[in-house]
N, C-alpha and C positions, 0 to 999 in steps of 0.2 A: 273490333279486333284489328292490328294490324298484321298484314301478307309480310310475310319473311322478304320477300324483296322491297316491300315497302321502307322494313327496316334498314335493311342494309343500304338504300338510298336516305336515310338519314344520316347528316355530316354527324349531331351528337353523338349516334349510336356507335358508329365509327369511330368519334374522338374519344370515346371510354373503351370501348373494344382494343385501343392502340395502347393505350395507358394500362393494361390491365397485364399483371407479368405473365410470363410462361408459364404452364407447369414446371419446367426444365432450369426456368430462373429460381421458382421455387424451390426445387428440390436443392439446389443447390446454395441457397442461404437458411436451409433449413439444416443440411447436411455440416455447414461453418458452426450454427448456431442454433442448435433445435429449439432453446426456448423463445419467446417475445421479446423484443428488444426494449427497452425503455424503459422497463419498470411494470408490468402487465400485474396492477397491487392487485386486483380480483381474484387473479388466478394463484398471485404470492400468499395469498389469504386462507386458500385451504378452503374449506367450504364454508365459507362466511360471504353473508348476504346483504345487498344492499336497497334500501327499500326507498324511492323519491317520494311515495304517495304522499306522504306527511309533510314533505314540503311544499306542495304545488300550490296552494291556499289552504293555509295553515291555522284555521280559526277555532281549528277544535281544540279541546284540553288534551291529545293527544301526546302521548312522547315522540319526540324525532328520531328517525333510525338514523344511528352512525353505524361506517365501515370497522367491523371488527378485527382492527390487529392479530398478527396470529401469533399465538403463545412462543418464546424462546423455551428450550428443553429447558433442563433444572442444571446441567453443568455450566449452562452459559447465563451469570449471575457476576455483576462486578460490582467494584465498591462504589458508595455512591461520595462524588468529593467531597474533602472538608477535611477538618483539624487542624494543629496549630502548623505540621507538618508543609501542608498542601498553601494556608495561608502567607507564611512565611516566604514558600517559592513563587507564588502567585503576586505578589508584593514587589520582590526583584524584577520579574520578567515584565512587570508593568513600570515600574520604575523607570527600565532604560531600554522599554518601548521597541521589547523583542517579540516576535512571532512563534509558537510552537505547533507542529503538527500536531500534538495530544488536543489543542482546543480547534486547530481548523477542519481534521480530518478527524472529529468528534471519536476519540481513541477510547474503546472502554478500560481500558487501564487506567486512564489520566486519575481517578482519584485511588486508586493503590501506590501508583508511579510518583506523584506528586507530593502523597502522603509521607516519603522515603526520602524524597527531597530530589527526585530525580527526574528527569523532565527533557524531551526533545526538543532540539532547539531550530529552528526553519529559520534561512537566511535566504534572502533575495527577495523579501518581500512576501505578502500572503494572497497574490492573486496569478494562475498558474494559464502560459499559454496552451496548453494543452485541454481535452476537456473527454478525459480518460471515463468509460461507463460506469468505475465502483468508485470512482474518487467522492469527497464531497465539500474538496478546497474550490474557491473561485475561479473560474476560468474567464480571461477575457484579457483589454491588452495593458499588460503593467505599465501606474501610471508614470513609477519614477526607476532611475537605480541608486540607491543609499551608499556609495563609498564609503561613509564611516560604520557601519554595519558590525565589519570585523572587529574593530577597536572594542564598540561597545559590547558584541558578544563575548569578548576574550574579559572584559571587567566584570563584567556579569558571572561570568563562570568563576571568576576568582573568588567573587561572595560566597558562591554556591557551596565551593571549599568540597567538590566532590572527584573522586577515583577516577570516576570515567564516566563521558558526555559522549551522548548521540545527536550530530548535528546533520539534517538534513535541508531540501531548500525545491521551489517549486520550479519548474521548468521555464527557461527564460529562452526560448529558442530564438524570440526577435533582438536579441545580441549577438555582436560575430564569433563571440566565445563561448557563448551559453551561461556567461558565469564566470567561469574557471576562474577568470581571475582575483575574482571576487572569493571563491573558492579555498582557492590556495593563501589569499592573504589571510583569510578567518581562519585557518589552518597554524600558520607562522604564528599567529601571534595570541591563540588559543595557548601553543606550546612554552611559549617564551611566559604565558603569564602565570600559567599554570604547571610548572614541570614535573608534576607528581601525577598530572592527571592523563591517563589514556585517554583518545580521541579516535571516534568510529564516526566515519561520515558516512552519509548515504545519499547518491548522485544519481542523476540522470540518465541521458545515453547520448547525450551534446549530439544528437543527429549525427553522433557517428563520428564524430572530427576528432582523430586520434590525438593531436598538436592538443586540442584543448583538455581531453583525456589526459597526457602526460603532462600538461601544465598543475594540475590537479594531483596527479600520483606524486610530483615530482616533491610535494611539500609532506612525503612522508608522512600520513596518517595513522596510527595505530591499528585499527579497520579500514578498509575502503570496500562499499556495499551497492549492489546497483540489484534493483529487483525483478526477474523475469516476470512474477505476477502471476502467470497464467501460463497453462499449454502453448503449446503450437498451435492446434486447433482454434481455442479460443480466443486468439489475440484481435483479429479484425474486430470483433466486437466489442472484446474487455480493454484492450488497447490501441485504437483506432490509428495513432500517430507514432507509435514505434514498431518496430518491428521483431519478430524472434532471434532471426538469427543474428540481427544486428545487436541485441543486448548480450547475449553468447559472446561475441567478441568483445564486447565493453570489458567484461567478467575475464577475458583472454589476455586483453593488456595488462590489466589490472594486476594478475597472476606476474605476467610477463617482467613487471615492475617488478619484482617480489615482494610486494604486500600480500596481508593476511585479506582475504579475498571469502566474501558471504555474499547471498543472497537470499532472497524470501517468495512465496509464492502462498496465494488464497487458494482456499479449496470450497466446494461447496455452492459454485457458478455457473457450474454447468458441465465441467472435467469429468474423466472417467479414471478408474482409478489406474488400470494402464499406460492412461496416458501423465497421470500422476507419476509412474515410475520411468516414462521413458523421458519424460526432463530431468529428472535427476541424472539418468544417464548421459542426456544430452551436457548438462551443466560438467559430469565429470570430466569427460570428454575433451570438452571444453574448454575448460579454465581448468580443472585441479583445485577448483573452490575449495574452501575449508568449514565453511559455512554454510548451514540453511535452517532457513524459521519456515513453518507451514504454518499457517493459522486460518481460522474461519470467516470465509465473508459474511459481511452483515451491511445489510441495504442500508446505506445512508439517509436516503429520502424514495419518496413513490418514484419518483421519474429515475434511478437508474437501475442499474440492471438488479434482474428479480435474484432471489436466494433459490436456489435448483433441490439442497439441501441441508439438515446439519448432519454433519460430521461426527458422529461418534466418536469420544475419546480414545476407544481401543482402536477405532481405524487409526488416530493420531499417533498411536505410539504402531503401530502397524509400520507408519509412514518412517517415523525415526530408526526402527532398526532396518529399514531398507538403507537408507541413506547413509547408516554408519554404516553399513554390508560394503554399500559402492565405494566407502574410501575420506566420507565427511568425516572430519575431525568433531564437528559440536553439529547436533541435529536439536533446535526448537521446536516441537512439534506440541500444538496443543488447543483447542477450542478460540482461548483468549490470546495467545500469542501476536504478536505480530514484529515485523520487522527488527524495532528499536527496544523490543521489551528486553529487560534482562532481570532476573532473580538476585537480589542485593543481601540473601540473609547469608550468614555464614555458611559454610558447609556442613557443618555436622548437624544442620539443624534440618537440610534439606534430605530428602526423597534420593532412594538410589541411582537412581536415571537423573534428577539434579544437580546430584551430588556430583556425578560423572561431567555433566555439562558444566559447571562451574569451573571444575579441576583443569579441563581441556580449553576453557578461554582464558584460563587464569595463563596456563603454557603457553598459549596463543599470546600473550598479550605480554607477557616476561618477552621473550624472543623479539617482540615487533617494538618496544622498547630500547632494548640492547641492540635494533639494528639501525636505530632513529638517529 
């Protein structure tokens, strides 16, 4: 046995004693972030069990234990890709060797989306400097930048022969523009090739650099969409490299511009539902948004952050009529939703609460036209 002082004249016991956090540091990244950081799949798992015995020398006829997935509820069920629909656009965008979030941020819409002929288009390349906890695009340092990018997506869209395209693009923070001007020229000449078609883009938060912000607003988008994501609360973890209040003001010039001004946020990460409602109010606040999609996180891979919960439907439409209460023009609110989705069927075919969201980006997007 060793004497307590014996111990404490050992250098190891000391070099782990120094290393070991506070209670006080504790409580206080538990207080940011109450669940596990990383992806903790055991505990994501529910009560499902993992057994190594069967591997350790495996000579028996034995079956091997694998980690058991845990069930998605029965609302959250999407198409699986395919048709002539989904082939057709998967054809072009391989063609002229475009990027789409629906395949880098594994989008469960992509074969509903794609089947319609509709499809998110990612410009700046498909490797992102940032390396956000629910993302599941590449993070690390882009190898090139494509100046003819815009060219080719603006031909591309003209095959597409579609209403209205959602173009988004991964964060390029090691340029002194972020983009933007990369930005603004797929912008130009989207419009110029396409002049029937609406354009919603959805951008970053260029670290803040208003110049490169208005470089961006200034080429007139149909939509302009920057996504808070997450709480207040949850940003340090959910979004390590931006900040809260700094996308608020993104969302603020945006406004300021007079663009039609959205954003989007996941639920189901670890949020409360309070603090669900006090970014909505923060957003109004804020910008005077006219926009918001709420949809459900879903764990890309083990290693990022775990799923806290699902979201019930009724909470989702809970969510929407808060949102119209505070003053949103169109509330997307729904299990499979996210950001870039949109409903393409007519209106009389859709759902009252649909029907309503349709009519109001339909208004939205007449105006932001006629002001183009």
């Amino acid at each position: 046995m060793v004497s307590s002082r014996e111990h404490e004249s050992d250098p190891s016991s000391q070099s782990s004693a120094a290393s070991t956090p506070s209670p006080e540091a504790l409580a206080r990244t538990l207080a940011r972030h109450p669940r596990p950081l990383g992806g903790d799949t055991q505990r994501a798992a529910g009560g499902s069990m993992l057994d190594l015995t069967a591997q350790v020398i495996n000579n028996r006829e034995t079956p091997v234990h694998h980690l058991r997935i845990q069930r998605k509820p029965d609302w959250l069920r999407a198409r699986v890709p395919g048709g002539e629909g989904y082939e057709r656009l998967k054809a072009i965008i391989d063609e002229h060797k475009l990027h789409t979030v629906c395949q880098e941020a594994s989008c469960p819409n992509m074969g509903e989306c794609w089947g319609r002929g509709t499809a998110t288009i990612m410009i700046l390349g498909d490797v992102c400097t940032r390396a956000c906890g629910f993302c599941n695009i590449k993070t690390g340092k882009p190898p090139v930048l494509d100046l003819d990018e815009p060219r080719r997506v603006a031909e591309s869209l003209k095959l597409m022969k579609l209403k209205h395209v959602v173009i988004t693009s991964v964060n390029r923070d090691e340029l002194a523009d972020g983009g933007a001007a990369v930005w603004a020229e797929t912008v130009r000449r989207v419009h110029d090739a396409c002049p029937d078609m609406s354009v919603e883009i959805l951008v970053g938060d260029f670290q803040g650099d208003e110049k490169a912000i208005q470089t961006v607003c200034d080429a007139r988008p149909e939509i302009i969409s920057h996504n808070m994501e997450t709480v207040r609360r949850m940003h340090p973890a959910v979004r390590p490299q931006a900040k809260y209040e700094r996308s608020l003001a993104v969302l603020r010039q945006f406004k300021q511009s007079g663009l039609v001004t959205k954003t989007g946020i996941m639920v189901g990460i670890g949020e409360h539902d309070d603090e669900v409602l006090g970014l909505l109010d923060d957003v109004r606040a804020a910008s005077d948004a006219d926009i918001i999609t709420i949809g459900q996180y879903l764990q890309p891979t083990r290693n990022h952050l775990p799923i806290d919960r699902w979201v019930h439907p009724d909470q989702f439409a809970m969510y929407r009529r808060e949102a119209l209460a505070r003053g949103f023009k169109v509330c997307e609110s729904g299990p499979l939703v996210r950001s870039s989705y949109h409903a393409e069927e007519q209106a009389e075919m859709l759902s009252g609460a649909a029907r309503e969201t349709h009519e109001s980006m339909r208004t939205l997007l007449s105006k932001a036209r006629d002001a183009r």
